[in-house]
C-alpha positions as CSV (number, residue, x, y, z in Angstrom):
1,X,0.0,0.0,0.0
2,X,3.0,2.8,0.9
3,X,6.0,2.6,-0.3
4,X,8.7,4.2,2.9
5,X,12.2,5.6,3.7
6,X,13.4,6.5,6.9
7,X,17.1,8.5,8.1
8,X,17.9,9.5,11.4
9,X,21.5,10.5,13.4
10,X,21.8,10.4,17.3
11,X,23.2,13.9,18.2
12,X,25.6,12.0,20.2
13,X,26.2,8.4,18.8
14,X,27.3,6.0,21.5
15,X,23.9,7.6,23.5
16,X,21.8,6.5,21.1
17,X,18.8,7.8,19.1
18,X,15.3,9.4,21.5
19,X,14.1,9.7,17.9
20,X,12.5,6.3,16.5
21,X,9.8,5.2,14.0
22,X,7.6,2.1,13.4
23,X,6.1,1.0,10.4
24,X,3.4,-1.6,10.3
25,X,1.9,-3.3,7.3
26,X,-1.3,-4.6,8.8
27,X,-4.3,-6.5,6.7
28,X,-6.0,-3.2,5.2
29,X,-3.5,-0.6,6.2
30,X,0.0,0.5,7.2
31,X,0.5,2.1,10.7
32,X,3.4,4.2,10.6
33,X,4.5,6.1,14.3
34,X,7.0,8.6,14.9
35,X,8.3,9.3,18.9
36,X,10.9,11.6,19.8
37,X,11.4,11.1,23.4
38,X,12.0,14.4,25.2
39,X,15.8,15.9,24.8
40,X,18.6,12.9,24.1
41,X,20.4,10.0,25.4
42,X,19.2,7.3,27.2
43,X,16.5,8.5,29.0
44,X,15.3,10.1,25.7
45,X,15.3,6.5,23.7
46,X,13.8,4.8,26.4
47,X,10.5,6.7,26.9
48,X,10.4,6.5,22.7
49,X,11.4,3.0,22.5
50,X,8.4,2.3,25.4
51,X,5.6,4.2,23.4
52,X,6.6,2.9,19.8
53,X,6.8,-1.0,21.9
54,X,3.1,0.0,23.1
55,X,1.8,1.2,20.0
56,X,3.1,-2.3,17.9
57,X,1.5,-4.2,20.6
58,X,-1.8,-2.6,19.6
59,X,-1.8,-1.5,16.5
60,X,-5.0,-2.5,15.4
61,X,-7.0,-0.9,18.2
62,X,-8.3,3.4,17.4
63,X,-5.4,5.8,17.9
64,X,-7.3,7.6,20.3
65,X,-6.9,4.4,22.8
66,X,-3.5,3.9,21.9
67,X,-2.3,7.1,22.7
68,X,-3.8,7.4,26.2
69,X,-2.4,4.1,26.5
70,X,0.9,5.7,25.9
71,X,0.4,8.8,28.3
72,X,-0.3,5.9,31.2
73,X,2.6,4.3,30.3
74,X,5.3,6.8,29.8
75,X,4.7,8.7,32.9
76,X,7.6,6.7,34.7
77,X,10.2,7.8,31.9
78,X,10.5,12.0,30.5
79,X,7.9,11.6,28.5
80,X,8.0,12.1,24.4
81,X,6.2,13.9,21.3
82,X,4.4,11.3,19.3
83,X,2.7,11.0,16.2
84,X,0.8,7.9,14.8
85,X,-0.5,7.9,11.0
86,X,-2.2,5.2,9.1
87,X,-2.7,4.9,5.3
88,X,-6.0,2.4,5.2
89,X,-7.6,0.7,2.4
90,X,-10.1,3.2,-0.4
91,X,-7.1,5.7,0.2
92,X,-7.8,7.2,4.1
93,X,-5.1,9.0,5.7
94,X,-5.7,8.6,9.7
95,X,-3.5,10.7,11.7
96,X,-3.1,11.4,15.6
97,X,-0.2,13.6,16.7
98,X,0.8,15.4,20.1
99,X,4.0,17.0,20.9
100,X,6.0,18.2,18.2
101,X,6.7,15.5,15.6
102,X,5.4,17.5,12.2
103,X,4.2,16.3,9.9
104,X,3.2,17.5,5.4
105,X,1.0,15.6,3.2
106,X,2.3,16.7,-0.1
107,X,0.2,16.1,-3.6
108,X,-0.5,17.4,-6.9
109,X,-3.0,20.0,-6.9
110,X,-4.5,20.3,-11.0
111,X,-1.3,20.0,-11.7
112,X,0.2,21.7,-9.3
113,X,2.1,20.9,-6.1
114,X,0.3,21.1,-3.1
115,X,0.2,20.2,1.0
116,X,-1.6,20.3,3.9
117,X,0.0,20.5,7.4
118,X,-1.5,18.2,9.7
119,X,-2.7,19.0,13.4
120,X,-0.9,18.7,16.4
121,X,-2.0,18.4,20.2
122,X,0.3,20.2,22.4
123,X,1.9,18.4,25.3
124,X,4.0,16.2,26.4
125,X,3.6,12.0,26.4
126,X,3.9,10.8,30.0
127,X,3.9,13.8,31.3
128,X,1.9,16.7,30.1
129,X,-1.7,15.7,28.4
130,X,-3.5,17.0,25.8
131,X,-7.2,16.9,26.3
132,X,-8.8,16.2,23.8
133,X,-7.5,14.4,21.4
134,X,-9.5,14.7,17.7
135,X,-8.5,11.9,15.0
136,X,-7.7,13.7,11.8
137,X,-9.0,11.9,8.2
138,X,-7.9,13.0,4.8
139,X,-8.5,11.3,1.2
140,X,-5.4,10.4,-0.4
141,X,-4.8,9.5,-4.1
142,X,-2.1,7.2,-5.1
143,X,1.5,9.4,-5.3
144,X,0.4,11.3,-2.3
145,X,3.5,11.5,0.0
146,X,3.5,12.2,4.2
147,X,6.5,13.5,5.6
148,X,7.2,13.2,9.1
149,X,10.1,15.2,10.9
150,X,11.2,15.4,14.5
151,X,12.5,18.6,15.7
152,X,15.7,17.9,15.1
153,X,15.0,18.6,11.2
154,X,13.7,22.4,10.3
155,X,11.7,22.0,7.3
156,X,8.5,23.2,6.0
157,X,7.4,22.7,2.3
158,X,7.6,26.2,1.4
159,X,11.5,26.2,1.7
160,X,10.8,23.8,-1.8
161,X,11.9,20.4,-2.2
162,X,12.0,17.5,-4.8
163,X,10.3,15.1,-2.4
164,X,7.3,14.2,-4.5
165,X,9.7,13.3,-7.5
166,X,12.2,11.1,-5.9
167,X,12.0,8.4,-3.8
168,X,11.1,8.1,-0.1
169,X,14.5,6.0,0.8
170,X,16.2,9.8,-0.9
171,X,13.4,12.0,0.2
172,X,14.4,10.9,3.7
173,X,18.1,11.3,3.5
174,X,18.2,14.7,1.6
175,X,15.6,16.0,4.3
176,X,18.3,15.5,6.8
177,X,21.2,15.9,4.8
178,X,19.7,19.3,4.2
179,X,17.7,20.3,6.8
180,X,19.1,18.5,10.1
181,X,19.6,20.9,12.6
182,X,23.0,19.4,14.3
183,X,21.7,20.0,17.8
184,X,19.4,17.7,18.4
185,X,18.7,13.5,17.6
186,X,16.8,13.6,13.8
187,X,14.5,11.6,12.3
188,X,12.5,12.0,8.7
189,X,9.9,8.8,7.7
190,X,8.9,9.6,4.2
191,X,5.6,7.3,2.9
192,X,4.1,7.7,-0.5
193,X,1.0,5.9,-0.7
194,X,0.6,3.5,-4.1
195,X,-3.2,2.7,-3.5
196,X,-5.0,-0.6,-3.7
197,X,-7.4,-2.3,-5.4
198,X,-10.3,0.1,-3.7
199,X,-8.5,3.2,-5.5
200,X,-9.0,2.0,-9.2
């Protein structure tokens, strides 16, 4: 159904990465997650590695119920920005973010290229909630692309970009080749969506 890239650095290297994605091919969609555990290190990988475990585990259940799931969860570790989207069969975009993973759907407009930034709850996972949480939907057409970036990448589709003409695997890299901040852990997921059956 998507076709998917993924970079990321740790700003320190032997600390490893609080920035980490999942990507789930499930019957009649694919889940993809993004959790950048607050600051770096450790601590930071931890709380992201515990919410992206969580969110596998129940993948199939509404995003709503797995991200209070999260907050419950994480509020033994510092807490982390997450942000769950799923491409699903008849070409729905579901998405569910809070905290500061971003992310773009980008997509040809008449011609033209287009995107739409999607919502974000403010708060913290684990630690500061963000009541209440609304499930966006979009309609997606096959070549649609969503770009998710932690805040260790400063990017914003206005600054241009060749990212609907080029692979996700190289979207991903040249988004934080270009646009990685150094200061921070990094992390771009790319995901063009390729449609089904449902889409023809």
């Amino acid at each position: 159904m998507i076709e998917w890239g993924v970079a990321g650095r740790a700003l320190y290297s032997a600390a490893g990465s609080g920035d980490a994605y999942l990507v789930k091919d499930l019957a009649e969609s694919a889940l993809l997650a993004v959790a950048d555990g607050l600051g770096h290190g450790p601590e930071a990988a931890e709380a992201a590695r515990a919410a992206l475990g969580l969110i596998d585990t129940h993948a199939r259940e509404s995003p709503l119920t797995v991200l209070h799931q999260c907050h419950r969860l994480l509020r033994t570790t510092r807490g982390a920005a997450v942000s769950m989207a799923a491409f699903a069969s008849g070409g729905v975009l579901t998405w569910l973010g809070v905290g500061n993973v971003a992310g773009f759907l980008l997509r040809q407009v008449d011609g033209r290229p287009s995107w739409d930034e999607l919502p974000l709850h403010r708060g913290v996972v684990g630690y500061k909630g963000a009541e209440p949480l609304v499930i966006t939907e979009m309609l997606v057409r096959p070549g649609d692309t969503l770009v998710m970036t932690t805040d260790g990448i400063r990017w914003h589709p206005d600054e241009g970009s060749v990212i609907a003409d080029v692979p996700p695997q190289a979207a991903a890299k040249q988004l934080l080749r270009r646009h990685g901040t150094g200061n921070d852990d990094a992390l771009a997921l790319v995901a063009r969506y390729r449609g089904d059956a449902q889409d023809e």
